[in-house]
C-alpha positions in Angstrom: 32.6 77.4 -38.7 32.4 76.8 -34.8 36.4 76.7 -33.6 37.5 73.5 -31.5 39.9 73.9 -28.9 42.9 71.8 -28.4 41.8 72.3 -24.2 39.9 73.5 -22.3 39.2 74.2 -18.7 35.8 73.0 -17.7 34.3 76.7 -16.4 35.2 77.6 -20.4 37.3 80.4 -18.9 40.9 79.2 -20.1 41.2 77.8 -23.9 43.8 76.6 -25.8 43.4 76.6 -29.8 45.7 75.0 -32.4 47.0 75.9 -35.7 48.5 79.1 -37.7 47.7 82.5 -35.6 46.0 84.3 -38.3 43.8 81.9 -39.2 42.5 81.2 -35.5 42.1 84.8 -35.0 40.8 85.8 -38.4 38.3 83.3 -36.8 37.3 85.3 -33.6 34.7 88.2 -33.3 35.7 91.8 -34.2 35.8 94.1 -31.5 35.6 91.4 -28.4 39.4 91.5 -27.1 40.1 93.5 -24.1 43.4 92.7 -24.2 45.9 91.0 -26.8 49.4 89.7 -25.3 51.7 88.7 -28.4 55.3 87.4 -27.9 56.0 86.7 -31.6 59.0 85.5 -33.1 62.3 87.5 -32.9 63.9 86.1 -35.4 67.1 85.3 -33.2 68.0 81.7 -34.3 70.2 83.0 -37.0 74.0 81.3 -36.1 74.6 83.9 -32.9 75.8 82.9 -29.5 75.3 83.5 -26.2 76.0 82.8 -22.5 74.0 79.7 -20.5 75.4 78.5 -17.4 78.7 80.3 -18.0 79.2 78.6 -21.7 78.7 79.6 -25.3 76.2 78.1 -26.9 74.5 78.7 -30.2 70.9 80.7 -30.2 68.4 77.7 -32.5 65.1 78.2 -30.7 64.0 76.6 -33.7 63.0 76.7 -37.4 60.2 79.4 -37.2 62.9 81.9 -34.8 64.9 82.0 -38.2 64.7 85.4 -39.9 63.8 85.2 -43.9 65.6 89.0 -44.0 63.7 92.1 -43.0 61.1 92.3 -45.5 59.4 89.1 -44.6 59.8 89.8 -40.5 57.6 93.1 -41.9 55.0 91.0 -43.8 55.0 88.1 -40.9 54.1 91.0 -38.1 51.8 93.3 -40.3 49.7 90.2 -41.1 49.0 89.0 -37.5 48.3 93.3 -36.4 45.7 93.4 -38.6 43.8 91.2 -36.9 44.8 92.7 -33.9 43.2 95.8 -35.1 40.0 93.8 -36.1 39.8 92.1 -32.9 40.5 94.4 -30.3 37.8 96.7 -28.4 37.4 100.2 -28.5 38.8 100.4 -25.2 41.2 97.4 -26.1 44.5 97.6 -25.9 47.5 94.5 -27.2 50.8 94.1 -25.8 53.9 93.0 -28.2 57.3 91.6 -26.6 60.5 91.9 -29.2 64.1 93.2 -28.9 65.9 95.2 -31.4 65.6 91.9 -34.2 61.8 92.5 -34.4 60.1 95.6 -32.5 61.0 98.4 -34.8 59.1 96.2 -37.7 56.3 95.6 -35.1 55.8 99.2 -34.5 56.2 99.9 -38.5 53.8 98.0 -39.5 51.5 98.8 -35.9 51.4 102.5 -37.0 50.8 101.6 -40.9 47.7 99.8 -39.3 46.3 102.7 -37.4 47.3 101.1 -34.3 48.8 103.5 -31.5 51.7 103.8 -29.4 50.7 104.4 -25.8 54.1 103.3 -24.3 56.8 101.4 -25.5 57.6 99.1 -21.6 61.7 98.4 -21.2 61.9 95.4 -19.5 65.3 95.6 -17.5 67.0 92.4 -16.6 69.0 92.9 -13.3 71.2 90.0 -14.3 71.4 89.3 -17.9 73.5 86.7 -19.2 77.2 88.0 -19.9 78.5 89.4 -23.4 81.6 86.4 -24.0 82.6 88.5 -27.1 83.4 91.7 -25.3 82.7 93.4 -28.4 79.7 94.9 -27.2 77.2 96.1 -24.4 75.7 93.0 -22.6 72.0 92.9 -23.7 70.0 93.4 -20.5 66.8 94.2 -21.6 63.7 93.3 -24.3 61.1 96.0 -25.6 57.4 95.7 -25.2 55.0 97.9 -27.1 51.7 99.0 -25.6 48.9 99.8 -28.4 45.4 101.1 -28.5 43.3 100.4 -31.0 43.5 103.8 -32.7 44.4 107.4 -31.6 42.9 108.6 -28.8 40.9 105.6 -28.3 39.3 105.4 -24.7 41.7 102.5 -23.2 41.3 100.5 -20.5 44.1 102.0 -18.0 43.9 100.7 -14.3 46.2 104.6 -13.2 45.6 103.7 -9.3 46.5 100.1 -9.1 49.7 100.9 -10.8 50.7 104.2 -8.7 49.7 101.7 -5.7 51.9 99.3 -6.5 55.0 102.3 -6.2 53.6 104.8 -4.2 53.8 107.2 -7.0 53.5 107.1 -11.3 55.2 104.3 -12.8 58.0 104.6 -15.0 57.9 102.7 -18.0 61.4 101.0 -17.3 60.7 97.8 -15.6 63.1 96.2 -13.5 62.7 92.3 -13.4 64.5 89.0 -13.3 64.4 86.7 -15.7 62.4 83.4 -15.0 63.7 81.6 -12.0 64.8 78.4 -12.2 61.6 77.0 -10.8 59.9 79.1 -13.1 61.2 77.8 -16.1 60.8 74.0 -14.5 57.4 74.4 -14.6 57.3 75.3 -17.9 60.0 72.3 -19.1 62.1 75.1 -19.8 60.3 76.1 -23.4 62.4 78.9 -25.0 61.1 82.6 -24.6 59.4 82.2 -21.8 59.0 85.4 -19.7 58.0 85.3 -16.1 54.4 85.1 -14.5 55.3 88.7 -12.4 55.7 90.9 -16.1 52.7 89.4 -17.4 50.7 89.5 -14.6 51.8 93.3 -14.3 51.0 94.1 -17.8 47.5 92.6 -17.5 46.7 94.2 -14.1 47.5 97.8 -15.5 44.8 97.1 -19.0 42.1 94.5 -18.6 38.9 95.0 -17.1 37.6 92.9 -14.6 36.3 89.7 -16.2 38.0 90.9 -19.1 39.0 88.4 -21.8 43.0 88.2 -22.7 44.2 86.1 -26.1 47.4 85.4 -26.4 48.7 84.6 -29.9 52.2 82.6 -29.8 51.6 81.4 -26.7 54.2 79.4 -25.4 54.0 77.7 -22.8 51.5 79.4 -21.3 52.6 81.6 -19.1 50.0 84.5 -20.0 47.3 82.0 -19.2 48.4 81.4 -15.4 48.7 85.3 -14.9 45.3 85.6 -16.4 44.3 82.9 -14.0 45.6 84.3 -10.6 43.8 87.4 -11.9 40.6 86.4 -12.3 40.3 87.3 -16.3 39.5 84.7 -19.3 42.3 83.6 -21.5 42.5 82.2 -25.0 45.9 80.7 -25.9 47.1 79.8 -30.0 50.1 78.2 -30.9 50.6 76.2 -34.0 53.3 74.0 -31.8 51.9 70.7 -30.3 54.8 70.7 -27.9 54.0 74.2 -26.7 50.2 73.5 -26.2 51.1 70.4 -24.5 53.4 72.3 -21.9 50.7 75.0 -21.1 47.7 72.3 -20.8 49.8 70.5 -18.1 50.5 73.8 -16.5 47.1 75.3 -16.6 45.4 72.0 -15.8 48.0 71.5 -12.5 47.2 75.6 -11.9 43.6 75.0 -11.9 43.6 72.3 -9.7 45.4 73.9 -7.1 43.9 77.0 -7.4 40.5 75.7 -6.6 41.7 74.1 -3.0 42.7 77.9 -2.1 39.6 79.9 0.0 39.7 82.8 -0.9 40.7 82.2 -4.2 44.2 83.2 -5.4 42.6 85.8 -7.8 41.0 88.1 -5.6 44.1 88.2 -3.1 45.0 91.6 -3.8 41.4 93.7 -3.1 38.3 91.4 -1.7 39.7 89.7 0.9 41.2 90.0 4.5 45.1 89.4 4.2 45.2 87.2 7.1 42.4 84.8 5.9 44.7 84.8 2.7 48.0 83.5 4.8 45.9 80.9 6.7 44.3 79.0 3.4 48.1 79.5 1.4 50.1 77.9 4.5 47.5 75.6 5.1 47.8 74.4 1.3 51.4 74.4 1.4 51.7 72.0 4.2 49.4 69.3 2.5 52.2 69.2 -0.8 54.7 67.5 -1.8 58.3 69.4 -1.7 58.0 69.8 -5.2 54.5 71.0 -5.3 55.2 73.3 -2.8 58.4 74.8 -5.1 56.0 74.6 -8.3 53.3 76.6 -6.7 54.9 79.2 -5.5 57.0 79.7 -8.8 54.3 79.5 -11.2 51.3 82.0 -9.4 54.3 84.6 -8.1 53.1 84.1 -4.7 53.0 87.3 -3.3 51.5 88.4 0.0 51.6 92.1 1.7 54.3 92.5 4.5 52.2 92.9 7.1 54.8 95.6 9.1 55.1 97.5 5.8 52.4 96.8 3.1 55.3 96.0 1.0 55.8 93.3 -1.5 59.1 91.3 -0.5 57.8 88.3 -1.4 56.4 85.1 0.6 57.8 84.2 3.7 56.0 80.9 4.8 57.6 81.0 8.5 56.7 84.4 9.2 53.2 84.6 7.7 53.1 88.3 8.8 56.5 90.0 7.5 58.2 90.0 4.3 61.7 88.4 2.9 63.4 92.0 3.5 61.5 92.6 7.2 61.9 91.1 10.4 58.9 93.0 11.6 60.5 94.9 14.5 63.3 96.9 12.5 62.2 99.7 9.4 62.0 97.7 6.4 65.2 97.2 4.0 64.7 99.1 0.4 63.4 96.1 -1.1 60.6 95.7 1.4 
């Protein structure tokens, strides 16, 4: 039975499929992932607190963030690995976000499976919301697990991109923000969203070129516009309407702007000449609207090379040539 998508992008490259995540995958092709990004449930929504805008409020993400105790969390993930293991290529390799409620079943029921640990990522939040109880240490970070398909499986690793990005190996503790406010704007604020720089990070150190990324539990989408500014093909599931709905809108207003950029967005990094780059983004960013302006730049992580210092301050739309942290004349800040 031939799948129908909920959306899709009319080059076929990004797709969006409804219903329950097993039962769209157990649908797909074995062996023709490259790369699996899951952020499943942590099973958090279970009457804690925690900090927003200085106040306590409750954690209810919903009615499927509700844990059913520890034996169902292990059933839940082993079900949705195994077709992970199905799926993935030989030189495949998934992703799988969690924190302490749901990564130690994850990786359980990964190595029951067959599936292997290559690294397990610390993402480290610089400025996590406070603990109000003062009972505790103040969660600041969230767990992702890197898999192969099997022990000593010949995995896609991109080594050089990643030791260019820091000048030398990098660490498996990532230090990151949190979604901006912008960022979670564009995605109407839908709960658990991570931001586009982690995912785009993840995807640029393990997919191929052209390589094809599925994301079960999608979200709003976020996965898909990393994929996107990177030039791979995405396939989205989410058995949420509301969800789907939040990452068509997103994708569909990412696409369109996308395509007036020349060069395109997703070949910023290697193909092009840098300075060719800052003409076509400034000369896009005049012709928005404030807002448009705000989204774009949120949403695709816009990031262009200081031109004093190769570094990666971010965008700086008056200066076209030096980073956030550079005034071009004087040696770079640390952050540069």
């Amino acid at each position: 039975m031939q799948m129908i998508p909920y959306w899709q992008s009319e080059d076929g490259r990004l797709t969006l499929y409804h219903g329950d995540v097993v039962s769209v995958l157990s649908q797909m092709a074995d062996d023709s992932v490259d790369v699996l990004d899951a952020d499943p449930p942590y099973f958090l929504s279970n009457g804690g607190t925690t900090c927003q805008g200085g106040k306590m409020v409750k954690v209810d993400k919903g009615t499927w963030d509700k844990s059913a105790g520890p034996e169902a969390i292990y059933e839940f993930n082993k079900t949705w690995l195994e077709q992970v293991k199905r799926l993935l290529k030989p030189t495949g390799s998934a992703w799988v976000h969690g924190t302490a409620h749901n990564i130690y079943t994850v990786g359980y029921a990964a190595q029951r499976l067959g599936l292997h640990q290559l690294n397990e990522i610390v993402w480290e939040k610089p400025n996590p919301p406070p603990n109000l109880s003062c009972r505790f240490f103040t969660h600041s970070s969230e767990s992702i697990l890197w898999l192969s398909k099997k022990r000593r499986a010949k995995h896609v690793f991109n080594y050089a991109a990643m030791k260019a990005a820091t000048g030398k190996q990098m660490k498996s503790v990532w230090r990151m923000s949190a979604p901006t406010r912008d960022e979670r704007n564009v995605a109407e604020k839908y709960p658990a969203q991570k931001p586009v720089g982690l995912l785009q990070r993840m995807l640029r150190a393990s997919a191929p070129a052209d390589g094809l990324v599925v994301t079960p539990f999608c979200g709003s989408g976020t996965s898909g516009v990393a994929a996107k500014t990177l030039g791979l093909r995405w396939v989205g599931i989410d058995a949420s309407i509301e969800a789907l709905e939040i990452a068509k809108r997103r994708l569909m207003a990412l696409v369109e702007l996308v395509a007036t950029l020349e060069p395109p967005l997703a070949t910023i990094d290697t193909d092009y000449d840098i300075d060719l780059v800052r003409v076509a983004v400034v000369e896009l960013l005049s012709e928005l609207s404030e807002a448009d302006r705000t989204a774009l730049i949120a949403d695709l992580q816009l990031r262009v090379p200081c031109r004093t210092c190769g570094g990666d301050g971010g965008f700086n739309e008056q200066a076209l040539y030096m980073c956030d942290a550079c005034d071009g004349d004087s040696p770079c800040l640390p952050r540069c």
